[in-house]
N, C-alpha and C positions, 0 to 999 in steps of 0.2 A: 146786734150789729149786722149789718150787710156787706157785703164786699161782691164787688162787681168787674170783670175782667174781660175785655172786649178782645177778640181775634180776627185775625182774616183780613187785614186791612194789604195794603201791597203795592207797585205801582203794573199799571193798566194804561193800555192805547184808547184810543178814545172811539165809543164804540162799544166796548169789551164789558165783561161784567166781571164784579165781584161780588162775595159773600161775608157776610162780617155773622158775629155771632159773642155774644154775651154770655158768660157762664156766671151763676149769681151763688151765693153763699145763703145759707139763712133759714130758717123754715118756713118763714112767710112770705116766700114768694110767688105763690102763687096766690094771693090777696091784693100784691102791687102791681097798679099801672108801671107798665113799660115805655121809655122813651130812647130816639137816639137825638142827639144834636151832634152839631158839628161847627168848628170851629177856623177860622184862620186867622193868621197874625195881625195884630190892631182892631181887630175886628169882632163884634159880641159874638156870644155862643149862639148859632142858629136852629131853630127848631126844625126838623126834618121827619120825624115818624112817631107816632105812639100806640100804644096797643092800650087795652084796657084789661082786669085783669084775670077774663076768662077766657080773652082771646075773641070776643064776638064785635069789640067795635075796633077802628082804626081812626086815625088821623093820619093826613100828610101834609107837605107844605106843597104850596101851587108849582114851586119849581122842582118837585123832586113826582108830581104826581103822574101816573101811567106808565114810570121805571122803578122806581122802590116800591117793594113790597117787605112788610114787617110781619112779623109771626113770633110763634111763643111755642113752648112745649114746659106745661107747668113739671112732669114728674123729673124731666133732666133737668129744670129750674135755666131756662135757657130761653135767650128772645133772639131773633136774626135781623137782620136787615139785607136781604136778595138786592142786590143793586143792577141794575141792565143798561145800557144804554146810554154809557159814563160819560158827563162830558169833562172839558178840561177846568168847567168850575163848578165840578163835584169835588176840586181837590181841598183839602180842610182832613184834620183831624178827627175821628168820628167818636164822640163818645156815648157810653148806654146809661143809663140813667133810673132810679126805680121811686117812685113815688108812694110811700106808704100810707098815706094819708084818705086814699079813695076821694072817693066825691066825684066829680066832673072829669072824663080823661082832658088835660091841659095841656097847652103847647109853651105853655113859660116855664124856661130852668129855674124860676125861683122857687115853681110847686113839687121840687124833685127832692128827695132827702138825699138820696145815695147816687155816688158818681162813679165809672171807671176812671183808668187813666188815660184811657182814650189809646187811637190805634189810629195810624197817619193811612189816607188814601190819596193816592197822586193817580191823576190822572192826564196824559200825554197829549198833544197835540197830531 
C-alpha cells in the first residue's frame, strides 16, 4: 500500500509562486510515474503535471506550461510541483497522484492507483 501526502499548498497574490511537495510511503516508489492534478468545486479532477518514474521525462498541461515545473527525488520518495507565476485560476485543490502500473506516462486520473488528500492553492486577484 502507498500513502501519499501533499504539502505546501497556501494562499498567494497573483504573480507569486508557491512550492507543493508530495511525501510517499511505500518501497516502490521509485518505479511509479508521478502526477499532480487539481481540482475545483463541480468540476472534474484536472491534469496538470507528471513525471515519469526516473525523473527523465515530463508532461504538463497547455495552461500550466512555462510556470510549473515538476520534479522527483526517488531516495526522500518525494515529487514537487514549483509553481511560478500564479494566476487566480490556478486556485483548485492540488492533488499527487502515483501510478504503479508503468507503461506510457498518462495524464488521465483514471490510470492513477494511489491519491493524496490533496492541499488547497488560492490564489488572489
Amino acid at each position: 500500500q502507498v500513502q501519499l501526502v501533499e504539502s505546501g499548498g497556501g494562499l498567494v497574490q497573483a504573480g507569486g509562486s508557491l512550492a507543493l511537495s508530495c511525501s510517499a510511503s511505500g518501497r516502490m516508489f521509485s518505479s511509479f510515474h508521478m502526477g499532480w492534478f487539481r481540482q475545483v468545486p463541480e468540476k472534474e479532477r484536472e491534469f496538470v503535471a507528471a513525471i515519469n518514474w526516473y525523473g527523465g521525462i515530463s508532461r504538463y498541461a497547455d495552461s500550466v506550461k512555462g510556470r510549473f515545473t515538476i520534479s522527483r527525488h526517488n531516495t526522500k520518495k518525494q515529487v514537487y510541483l514549483q509553481m511560478n507565476s500564479l494566476k487566480p485560476e490556478d486556485t483548485a485543490v492540488y492533488y499527487c497522484a502515483a501510478d504503479e502500473r508503468g507503461g506510457p506516462l498518462t495524464t488521465l486520473p483514471d490510470e492513477y492507483d494511489y491519491w493524496g488528500q490533496g492541499t488547497q492553492v488560492t490564489v488572489s486577484s
